[in-house]
Residue, then its C-alpha position, 0 to 999 in steps of 0.5 A: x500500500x503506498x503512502x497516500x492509500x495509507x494516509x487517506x485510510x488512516x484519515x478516515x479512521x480518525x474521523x470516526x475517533x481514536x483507534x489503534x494505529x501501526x506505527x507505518x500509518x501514523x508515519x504517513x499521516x505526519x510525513x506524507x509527503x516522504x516515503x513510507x520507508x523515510x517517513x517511518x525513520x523519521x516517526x520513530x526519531x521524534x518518539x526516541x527523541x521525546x523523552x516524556x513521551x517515551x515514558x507515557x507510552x513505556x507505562x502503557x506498555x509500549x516498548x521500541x518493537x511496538x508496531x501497533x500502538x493503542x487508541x490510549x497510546x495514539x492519544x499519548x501521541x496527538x497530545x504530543x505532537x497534536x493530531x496530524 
């Protein structure tokens, strides 16, 4: 799937309100305009880099090899880098 089917799925899924999100699809929504490859690298640099995140999404449960985060963990994420 490229990055734009990924981005408009994940748009309309939104729509409908917080849900579970890969890892891949929260990429796109950010960084459309990148490939899904480099998009994915970025994402995953902002949660590395964002220690108070990182901390939220550990106490949740989340750990570095999380591919899908949950509807709690997505809001985590909206909240810190706003909804995309």
């Amino acid at each position: 799937m490229e990055t734009k089917e990924i981005r408009k799925q994940a748009m309309a899924n939104l729509k409908k309100g917080i849900r579970s999100f890969t890892r891949t699809e929260l990429a796109a929504m950010y960084l459309p305009h990148l490939s899904k490859s480099v998009a994915l690298k970025h994402f995953n640099l902002w949660l590395k880099t964002n220690n108070e995140l990182q901390e939220k999404l550990s106490e949740s449960g989340a750990t570095d090899r999380t591919r899908r985060f949950s509807p709690q963990q997505v809001q985590y994420i909206f909240d810190t880098f706003e909804e995309p």
